[in-house]
N, C-alpha and C positions, 0 to 999 in steps of 0.2 A: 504493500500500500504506500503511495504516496505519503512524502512529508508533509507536504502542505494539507494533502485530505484529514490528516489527524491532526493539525493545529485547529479545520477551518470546523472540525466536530467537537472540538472541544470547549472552543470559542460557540459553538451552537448551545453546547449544551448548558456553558452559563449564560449566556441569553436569554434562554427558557427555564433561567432559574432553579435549574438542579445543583445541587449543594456540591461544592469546588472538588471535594472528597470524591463523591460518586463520579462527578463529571471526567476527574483525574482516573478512576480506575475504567472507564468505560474509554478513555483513551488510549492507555494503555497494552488494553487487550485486544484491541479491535487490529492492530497490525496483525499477531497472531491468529485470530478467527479467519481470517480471507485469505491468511499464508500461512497454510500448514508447514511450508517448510521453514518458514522464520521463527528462530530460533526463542522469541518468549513469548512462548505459550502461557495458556490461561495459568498451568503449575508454575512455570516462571516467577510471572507477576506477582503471585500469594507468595512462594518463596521472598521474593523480593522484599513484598510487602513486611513480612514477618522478621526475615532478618536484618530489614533497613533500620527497625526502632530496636532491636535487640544490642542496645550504645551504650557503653557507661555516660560518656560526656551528655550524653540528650537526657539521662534521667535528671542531670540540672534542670531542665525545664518545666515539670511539673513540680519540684522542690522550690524552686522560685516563685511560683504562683502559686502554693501554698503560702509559703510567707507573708507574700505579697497582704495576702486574705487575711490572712492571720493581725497582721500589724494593721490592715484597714479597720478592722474590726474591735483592735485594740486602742485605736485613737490617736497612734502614733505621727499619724501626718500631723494634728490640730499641736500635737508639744512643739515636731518641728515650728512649725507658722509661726506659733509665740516666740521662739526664741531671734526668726527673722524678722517680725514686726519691731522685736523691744530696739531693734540695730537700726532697721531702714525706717519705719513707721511716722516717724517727722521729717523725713526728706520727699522732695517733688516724686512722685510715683511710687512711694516707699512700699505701699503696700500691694499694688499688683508687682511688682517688685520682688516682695518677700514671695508671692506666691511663684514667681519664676524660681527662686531660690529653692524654695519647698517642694517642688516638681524635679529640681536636680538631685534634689538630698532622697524622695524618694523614691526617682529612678534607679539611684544608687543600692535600692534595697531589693524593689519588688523585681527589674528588669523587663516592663511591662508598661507597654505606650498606653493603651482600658486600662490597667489597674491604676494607673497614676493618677488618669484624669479624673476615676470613678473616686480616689481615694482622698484627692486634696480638691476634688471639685467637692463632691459632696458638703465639705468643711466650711472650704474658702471662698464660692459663688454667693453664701447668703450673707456673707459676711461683708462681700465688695459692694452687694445691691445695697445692704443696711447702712450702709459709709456714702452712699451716694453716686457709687460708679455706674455706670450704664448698664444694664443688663445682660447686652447681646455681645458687650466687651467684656466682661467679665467671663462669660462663658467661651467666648472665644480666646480668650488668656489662657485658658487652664485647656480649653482644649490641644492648642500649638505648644504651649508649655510642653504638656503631658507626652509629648513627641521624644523630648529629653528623653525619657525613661526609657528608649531601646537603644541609645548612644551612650546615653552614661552607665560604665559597667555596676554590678553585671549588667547584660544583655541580651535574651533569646533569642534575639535573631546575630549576635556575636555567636551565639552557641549554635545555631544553625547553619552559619556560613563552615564557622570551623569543621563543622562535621560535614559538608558539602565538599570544598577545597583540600582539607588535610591540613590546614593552618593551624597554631596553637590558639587555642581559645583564650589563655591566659595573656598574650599578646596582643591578640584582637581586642580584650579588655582596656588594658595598659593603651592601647591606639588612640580607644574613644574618650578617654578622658580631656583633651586639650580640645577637640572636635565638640563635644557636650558644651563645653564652658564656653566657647567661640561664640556657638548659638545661643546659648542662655543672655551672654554678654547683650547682643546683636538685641532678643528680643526686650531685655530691659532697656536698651538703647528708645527703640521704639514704643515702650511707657509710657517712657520721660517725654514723648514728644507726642504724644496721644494726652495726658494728661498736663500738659502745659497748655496746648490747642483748647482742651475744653475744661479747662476746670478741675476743682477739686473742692469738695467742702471739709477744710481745716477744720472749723468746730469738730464737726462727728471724728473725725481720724483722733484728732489730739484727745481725745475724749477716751477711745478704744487705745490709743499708743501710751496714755496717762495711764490707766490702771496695770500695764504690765508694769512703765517704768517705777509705780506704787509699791507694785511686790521689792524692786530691788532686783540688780542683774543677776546677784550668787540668787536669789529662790528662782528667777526665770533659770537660768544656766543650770541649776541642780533639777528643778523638773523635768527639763528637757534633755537633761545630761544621756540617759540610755538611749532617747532616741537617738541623740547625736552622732551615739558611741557605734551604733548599728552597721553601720555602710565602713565605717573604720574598720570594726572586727571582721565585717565578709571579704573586702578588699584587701585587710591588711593579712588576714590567712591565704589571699592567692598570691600576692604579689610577694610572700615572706618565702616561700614553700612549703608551707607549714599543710598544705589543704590543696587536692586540684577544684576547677569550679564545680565539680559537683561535689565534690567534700563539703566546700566551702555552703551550697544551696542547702547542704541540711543542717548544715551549723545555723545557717540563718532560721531555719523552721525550730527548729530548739531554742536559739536567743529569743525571737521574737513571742513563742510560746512562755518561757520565763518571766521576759519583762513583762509582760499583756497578765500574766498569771499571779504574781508575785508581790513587781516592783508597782506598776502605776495600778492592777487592780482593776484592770478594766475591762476583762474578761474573768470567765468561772469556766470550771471545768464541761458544764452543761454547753457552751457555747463551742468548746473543741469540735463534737460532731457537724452539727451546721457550716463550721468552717471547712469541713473536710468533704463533708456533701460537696458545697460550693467550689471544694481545689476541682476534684472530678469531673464535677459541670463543664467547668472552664475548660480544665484540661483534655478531655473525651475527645472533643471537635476539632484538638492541636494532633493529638495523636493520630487520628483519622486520616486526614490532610497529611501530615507527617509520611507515616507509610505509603498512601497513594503518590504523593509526591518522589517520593526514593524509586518506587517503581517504575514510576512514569519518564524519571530522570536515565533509569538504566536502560527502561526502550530505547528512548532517544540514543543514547548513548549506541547500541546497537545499530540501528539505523542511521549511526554515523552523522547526525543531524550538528551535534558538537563543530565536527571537521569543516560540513558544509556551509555553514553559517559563517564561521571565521577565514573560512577561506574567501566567500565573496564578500563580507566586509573588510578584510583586508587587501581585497583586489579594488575596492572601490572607493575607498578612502584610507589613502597613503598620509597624509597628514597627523600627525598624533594629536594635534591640536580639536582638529575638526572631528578625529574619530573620538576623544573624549566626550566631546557636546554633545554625537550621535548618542551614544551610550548612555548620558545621561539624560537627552531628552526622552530615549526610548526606553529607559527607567522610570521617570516619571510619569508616562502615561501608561506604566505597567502598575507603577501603586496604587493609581485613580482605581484601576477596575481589580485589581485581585489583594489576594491577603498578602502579608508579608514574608508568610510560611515560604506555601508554594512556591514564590517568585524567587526565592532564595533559590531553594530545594534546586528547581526547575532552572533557572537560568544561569547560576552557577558554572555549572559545567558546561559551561554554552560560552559564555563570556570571560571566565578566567582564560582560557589560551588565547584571545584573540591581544586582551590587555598585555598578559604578561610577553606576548608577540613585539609587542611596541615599549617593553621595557617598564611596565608599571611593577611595584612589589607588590604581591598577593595582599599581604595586611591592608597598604593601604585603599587598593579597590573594594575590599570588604566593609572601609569607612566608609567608601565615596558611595557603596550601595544601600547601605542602611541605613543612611543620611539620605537619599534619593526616595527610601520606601516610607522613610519616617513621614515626609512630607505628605506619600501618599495617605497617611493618618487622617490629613486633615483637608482632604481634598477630596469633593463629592465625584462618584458615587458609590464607594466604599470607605466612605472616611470614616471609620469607625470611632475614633475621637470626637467626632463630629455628633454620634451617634450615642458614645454617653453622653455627652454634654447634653443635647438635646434631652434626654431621658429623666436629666437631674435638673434640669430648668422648663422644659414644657416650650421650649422656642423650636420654633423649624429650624430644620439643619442650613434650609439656602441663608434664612438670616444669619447666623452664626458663620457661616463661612464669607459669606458678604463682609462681615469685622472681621475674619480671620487672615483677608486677602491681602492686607498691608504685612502682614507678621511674617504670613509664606514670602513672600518678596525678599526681608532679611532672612529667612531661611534659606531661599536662591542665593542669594549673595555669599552666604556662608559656604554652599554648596561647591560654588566655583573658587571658591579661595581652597575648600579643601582639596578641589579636583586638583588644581593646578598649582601648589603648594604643598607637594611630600611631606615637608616638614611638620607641618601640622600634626599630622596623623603619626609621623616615626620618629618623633624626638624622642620620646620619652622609651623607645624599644633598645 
């Protein structure tokens, strides 16, 4: 069977709204069914499937989205927020500000663009409306914010390249931290000049920034001290050697169980199960996706589609210049319409030899893509950021992304500084 027939069926089949999962394995096997003689057969692909997720490094990823859950539920985004309000809270945009901050600090934990936005939205939206910020900006903060959370380590979809490529995960980590803080910088940039434009009502902020600076910094600093301590302990066990990242993702379900359990008290053991329900939920539809995508990657693979792909983009654009823009502009219109998973999974092995053809290092195309699909977060019509946001505010996703459309712009910008600036991404390797 033709290559293009099974891009142009699969592309059908999320058209007609078959779940990405199905749509991937009915891709998959359809080469096989019409060619008995090609080699992956319907046993194949089940094979495949089965021992695609059979990965130490990928069991990081339901261990991180347990956390994730764990700490949303435990309160731990609202300790962060307080301790960035009591800092920025009297400065020009201090407090969507601090909630950019709070979206770094926890990206840092949960490694989850939904779980951020759902975690420090929930918190921080009623908090900016009650202050006087605009509604539909507010929810658009947190949703492009919450984009951090797959750049700043840990990060699933760092963990899904890694295991696509063959690259160190703990590297790919180490990469996106100067990448994360670029974009955070960029979107507090763009606050400060959103919040000059239109205003701010000082009474009510000084009002909410007085009663923290009331406590005193040591009782702000000692409440918030565990959360703080969080992203330190998980990051400082990968980067010590002390832990690989999946060691490290169940150290984080144990701290953040302890602290939630213990230290702040804001969970009971009754709430364990709930959370564990909810890891499952989550995670079922990653695994799903996950394994069709490994299979559907190793057809390809077969079908040589890897070789042909890179052989005619690199017969067609000789330029390294221009073949990066390709790349990325044809990244970006792959985050609009699919998840992050698959697009990994599946274009991976498509697009690493073409890049490293022209002399990119692997780590850093691993930033430059997960930066490219972050954006798809927030971009209809699979923005899924878009889509908690909307869920925790009651606003259409077009309004929200209508405010989110200046933020994407310093996300673009950030984008091309990291394409065409190495150092960003491999100083710190």
């Amino acid at each position: 069977m033709p290559a293009a027939v099974v891009f142009i069926l699969f592309v059908i089949c999320l058209i007609i709204a078959i779940p990405v999962s199905i749509a991937l394995t009915i891709a998959s096997v359809l080469p096989g069914a019409f060619d008995p003689s090609f080699t992956a057969s319907g046993q194949f692909v089940i094979r495949s499937m089965l021992g695609g997720i059979d990965s130490f490094p990928l069991l990081a990823v339901p261990m991180f989205v347990l956390s994730g859950i764990i700490m949303a539920r435990g309160g731990i985004s609202k300790k962060l927020f307080d301790v960035f309000s009591y800092f920025l809270g009297n400065l020009t945009a201090g407090l969507p500000c601090a909630v950019i901050v709070t979206c770094l600090f926890y990206g840092a934990i949960s490694g989850s663009g939904p779980a951020t936005v759902a975690a420090v939205g929930s918190m921080t939206i009623p908090i900016l409306i009650e202050l006087g910020y605009d509604k539909d900006f507010s929810a658009a903060i947190v949703a492009v914010a919450g984009g951090l959370g797959v750049i700043i380590p840990p990060s699933i979809p760092f963990i899904m390249f890694g295991s696509a490529s063959g690259e160190s995960v703990s590297d790919l980590f180490i990469a996106g931290i100067i990448p994360g803080l670029l974009i955070g910088g960029l979107l507090m940039v763009y606050a400060v000049y959103y919040c000059k434009k239109n205003g701010e009502d000082k009474e009510k902020i000084q009002k909410v920034v007085g009663e923290l600076h009331e406590k005193g910094l040591l009782k702000v600093l000692k409440e918030s001290f565990w959360a703080l301590l969080s992203p330190v302990i998980i990051l400082g066990c990968i980067y010590s050697g002390i832990a690989s990242p999946t060691e490290a993702a169940v150290i984080s379900v144990f701290y953040a169980l302890i602290v939630s359990l213990f230290i702040y008290k804001t969970m009971t053991f009754k709430d364990i199960w709930p959370a564990l329900v909810e890891g499952v939920r989550t995670y079922a539809p990653i695994m799903f996706i996950l394994a069709a995508s490994i299979a559907f990657s190793r057809v390809l693979t077969l079908m040589q589609i890897p070789q042909m792909v890179s052989t005619w983009i690199l017969t067609h654009f000789t330029n390294k210049i221009v073949l990066l823009l390709v790349i990325n502009v044809f990244l970006l219109i792959v985050g609009m319409v699919m998840d992050t998973t698959p697009a990994i999974l599946i274009l991976t092995p498509i697009l690493l030899p073409i890049v490293t053809a022209v002399g990119m290092n692997p780590i850093h195309f691993g930033i430059m893509m997960v930066v490219n699909l972050a954006i798809g977060f927030v971009t209809p019509p699979i923005g899924v950021n878009l889509f908690v946001a909307s869920s925790l505010t009651d606003i259409p996703i077009m309004r929200i992304s209508k405010h989110a459309m200046p933020m994407i712009g310093y996300f673009l910008v950030a984008l091309l500084l990291i394409t065409f600036i190495p150092a960003i991404s491999l100083a710190l390797i």
